[in-house]
C-alpha positions, -999 to 999 in steps of 0.1 A, spaced: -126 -74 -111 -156 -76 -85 -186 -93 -103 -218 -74 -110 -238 -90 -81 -217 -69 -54 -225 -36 -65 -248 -15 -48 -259 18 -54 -248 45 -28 -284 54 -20 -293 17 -13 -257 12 4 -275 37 30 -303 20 32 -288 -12 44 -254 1 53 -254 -24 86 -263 -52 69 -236 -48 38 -210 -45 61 -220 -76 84 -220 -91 47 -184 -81 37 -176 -90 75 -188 -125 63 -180 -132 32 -145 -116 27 -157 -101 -3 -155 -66 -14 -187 -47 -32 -191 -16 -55 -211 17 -45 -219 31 -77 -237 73 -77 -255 73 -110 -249 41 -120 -211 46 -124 -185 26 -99 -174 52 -72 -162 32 -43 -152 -3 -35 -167 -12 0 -142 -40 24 -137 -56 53 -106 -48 76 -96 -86 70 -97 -80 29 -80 -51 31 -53 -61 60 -45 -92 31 -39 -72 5 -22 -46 20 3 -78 36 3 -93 -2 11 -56 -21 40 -50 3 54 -84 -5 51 -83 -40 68 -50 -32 96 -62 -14 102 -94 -38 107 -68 -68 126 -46 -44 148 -81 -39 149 -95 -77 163 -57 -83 193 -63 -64 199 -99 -75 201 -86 -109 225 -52 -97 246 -76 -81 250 -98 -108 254 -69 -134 282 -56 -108 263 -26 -98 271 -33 -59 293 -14 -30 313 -28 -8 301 -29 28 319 -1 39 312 20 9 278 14 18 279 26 56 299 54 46 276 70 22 244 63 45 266 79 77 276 109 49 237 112 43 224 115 78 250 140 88 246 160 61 206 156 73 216 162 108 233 192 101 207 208 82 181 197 107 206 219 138 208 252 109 167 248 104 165 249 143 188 278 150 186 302 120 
């Protein structure tokens, strides 16, 4: 959670908009703007928001990977050429409702 001293009212934030962002520039932290006193927007810089963009898609693709460790252990795999045969069986079947869309 992002402590109490980076939270800002909206009406302030306008005030000093130029000099909040040269601050979250700066400091790499992030900052509430709050409209009646309750939390309405969280306030970053490109960098902060670049990391944890990078960080959520890894997290991503490491549950993405234990999945398949545990499929493949549980024998819920295809063979390679089970595989390529259902993904070639899907984008012909997407191919050939893409050609009826286009000539119907």
């Amino acid at each position: 959670m992002i402590a109490a001293e980076h939270t800002q009212s909206l009406s302030e934030f306008r005030k000093r908009a130029a000099e909040t962002i040269d601050r979250l520039n700066q400091t790499g932290e992030a900052e509430i703007l709050t409209v009646n006193g309750e939390a309405r927007a969280v306030l970053m810089s490109p960098a902060v928001y670049d990391a944890l963009a990078r960080e959520t898609l890894h997290a991503r693709d490491a549950a993405v990977i234990r999945r398949a460790i545990q499929q493949l252990k549980e024998g819920k795999s295809l063979d390679v050429d089970e595989f390529f045969d259902e993904v070639r069986s899907r984008l012909l079947a997407v191919k050939t409702a893409q050609a009826k869309g286009t000539h119907d």
